[in-house]
NULOTOR-925879 format. One record per residue: residue in three letters; x, y negated, z negated of N, C-alpha, C in turn. Coordinates in steps of 0.05 Angstrom, whole numbers, plus 5000, padded with zeros to 4 digits. Layout:
<atoms>
ATOM;ALA;X;Y;Z;X;Y;Z;X;Y;Z
...
</atoms>
This chain:
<atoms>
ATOM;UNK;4778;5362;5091;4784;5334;5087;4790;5321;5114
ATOM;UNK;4788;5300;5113;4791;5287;5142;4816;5266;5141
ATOM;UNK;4823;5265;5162;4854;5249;5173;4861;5221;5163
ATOM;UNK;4839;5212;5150;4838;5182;5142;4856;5190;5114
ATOM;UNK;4842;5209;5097;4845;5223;5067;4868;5231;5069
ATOM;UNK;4883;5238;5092;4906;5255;5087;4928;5235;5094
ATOM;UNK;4919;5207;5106;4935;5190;5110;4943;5171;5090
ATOM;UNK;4923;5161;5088;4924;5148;5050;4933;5161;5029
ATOM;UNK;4927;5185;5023;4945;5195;5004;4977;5201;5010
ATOM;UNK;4982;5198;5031;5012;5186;5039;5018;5168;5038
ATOM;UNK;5008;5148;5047;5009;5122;5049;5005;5109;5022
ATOM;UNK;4990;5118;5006;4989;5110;4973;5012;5108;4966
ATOM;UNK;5027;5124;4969;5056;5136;4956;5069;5110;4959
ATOM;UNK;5076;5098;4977;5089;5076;4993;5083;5048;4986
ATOM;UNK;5056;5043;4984;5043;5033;4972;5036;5024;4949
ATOM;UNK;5049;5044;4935;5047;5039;4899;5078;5033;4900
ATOM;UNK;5097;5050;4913;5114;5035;4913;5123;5007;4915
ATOM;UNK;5122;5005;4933;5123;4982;4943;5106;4945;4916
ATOM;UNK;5084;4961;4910;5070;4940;4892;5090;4939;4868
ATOM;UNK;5094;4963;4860;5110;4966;4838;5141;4950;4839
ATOM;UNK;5151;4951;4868;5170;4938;4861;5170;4900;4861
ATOM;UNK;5152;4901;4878;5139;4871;4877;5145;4858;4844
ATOM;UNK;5119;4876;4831;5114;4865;4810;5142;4868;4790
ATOM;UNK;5156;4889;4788;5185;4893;4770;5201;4867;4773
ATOM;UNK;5209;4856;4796;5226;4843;4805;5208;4815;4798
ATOM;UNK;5187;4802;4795;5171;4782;4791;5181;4783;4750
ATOM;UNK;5168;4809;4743;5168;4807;4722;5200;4802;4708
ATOM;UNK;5210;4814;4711;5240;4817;4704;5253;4791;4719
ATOM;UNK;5247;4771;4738;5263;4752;4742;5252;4721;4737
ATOM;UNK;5229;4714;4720;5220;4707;4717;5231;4698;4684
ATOM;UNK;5238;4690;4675;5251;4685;4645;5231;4687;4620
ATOM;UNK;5204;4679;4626;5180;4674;4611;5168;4702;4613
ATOM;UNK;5173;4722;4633;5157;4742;4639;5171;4766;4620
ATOM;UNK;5201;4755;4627;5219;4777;4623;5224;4779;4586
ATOM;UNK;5214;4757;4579;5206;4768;4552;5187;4786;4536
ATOM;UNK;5169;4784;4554;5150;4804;4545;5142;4832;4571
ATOM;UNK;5175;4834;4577;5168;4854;4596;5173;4879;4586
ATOM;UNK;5164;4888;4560;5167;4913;4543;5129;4918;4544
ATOM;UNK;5110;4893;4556;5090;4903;4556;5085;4908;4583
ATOM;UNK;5090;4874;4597;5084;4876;4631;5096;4890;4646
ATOM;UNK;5116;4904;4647;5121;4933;4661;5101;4958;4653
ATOM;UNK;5092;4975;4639;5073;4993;4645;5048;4976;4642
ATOM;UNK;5041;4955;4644;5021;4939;4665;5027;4934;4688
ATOM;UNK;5054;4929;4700;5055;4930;4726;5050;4962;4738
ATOM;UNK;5063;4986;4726;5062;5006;4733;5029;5022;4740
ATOM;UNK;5010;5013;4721;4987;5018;4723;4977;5008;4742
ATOM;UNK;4973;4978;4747;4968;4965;4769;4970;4976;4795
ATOM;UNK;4991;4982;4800;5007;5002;4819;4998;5023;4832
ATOM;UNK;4983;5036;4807;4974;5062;4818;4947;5057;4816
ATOM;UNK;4926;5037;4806;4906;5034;4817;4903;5020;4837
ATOM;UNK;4916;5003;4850;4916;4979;4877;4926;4998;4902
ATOM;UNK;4944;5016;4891;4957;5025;4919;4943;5047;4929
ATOM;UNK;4917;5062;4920;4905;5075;4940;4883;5066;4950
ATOM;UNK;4875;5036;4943;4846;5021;4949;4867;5011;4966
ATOM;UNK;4885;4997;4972;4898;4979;4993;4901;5000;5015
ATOM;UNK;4920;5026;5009;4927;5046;5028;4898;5065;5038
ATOM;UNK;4874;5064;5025;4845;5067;5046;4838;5047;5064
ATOM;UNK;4845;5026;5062;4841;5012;5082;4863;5000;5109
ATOM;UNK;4880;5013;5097;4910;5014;5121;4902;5035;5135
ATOM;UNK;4885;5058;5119;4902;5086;5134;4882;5083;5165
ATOM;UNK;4860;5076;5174;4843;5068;5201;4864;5061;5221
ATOM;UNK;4878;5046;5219;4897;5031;5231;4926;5041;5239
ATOM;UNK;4929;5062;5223;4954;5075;5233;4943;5104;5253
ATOM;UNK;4923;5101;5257;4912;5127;5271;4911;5111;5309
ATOM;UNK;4924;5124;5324;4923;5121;5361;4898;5119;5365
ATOM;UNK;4886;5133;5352;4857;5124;5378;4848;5106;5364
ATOM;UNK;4852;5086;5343;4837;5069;5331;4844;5041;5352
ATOM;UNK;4878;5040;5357;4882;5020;5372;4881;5019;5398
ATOM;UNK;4866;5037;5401;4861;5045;5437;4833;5037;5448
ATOM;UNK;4815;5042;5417;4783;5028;5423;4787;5001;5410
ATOM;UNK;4804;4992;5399;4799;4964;5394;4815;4937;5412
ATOM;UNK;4834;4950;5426;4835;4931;5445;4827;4942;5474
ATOM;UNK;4815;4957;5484;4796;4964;5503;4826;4978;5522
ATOM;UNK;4834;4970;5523;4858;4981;5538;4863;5009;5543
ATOM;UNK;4871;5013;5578;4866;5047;5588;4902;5043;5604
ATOM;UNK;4911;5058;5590;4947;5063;5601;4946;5072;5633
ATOM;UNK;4943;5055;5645;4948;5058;5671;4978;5064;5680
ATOM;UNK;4978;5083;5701;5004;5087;5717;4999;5083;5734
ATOM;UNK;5021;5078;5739;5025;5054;5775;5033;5085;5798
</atoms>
């Protein structure tokens, strides 16, 4: 497997977190939401776990050093 695969599936983790709490706190503080949040919570929860590893494949490029080393051309010079 390659470093992108092993990043995102970490980064998913975080990721679904993170959506999930988004959406809990939307749903639940919302007065209109929070009545029918016996359904929209394991709809938010699903959500969650399908968005957060399509979002976290496309993060994981970006958390890798040599990605930001060829994209701003930049060579770490010492004086």
């Amino acid at each position: 497997m390659s470093a992108r695969i092993y990043i995102t599936i970490l980064l998913s983790i975080m990721t679904c977190a993170v959506l999930f709490g988004i959406g809990a706190v939307t749903v639940l503080s919302v007065p209109a939401l929070s009545e029918q949040a016996k359904f929209l919570l394991p709809a938010v929860i699903a959500a969650s776990f399908v968005l957060g590893p399509i979002i976290a494949w496309f993060m994981a490029p970006r958390l890798r050093a040599r990605y930001w080393k060829a994209r701003d051309g930049a060579v770490d010079a010492k004086p």
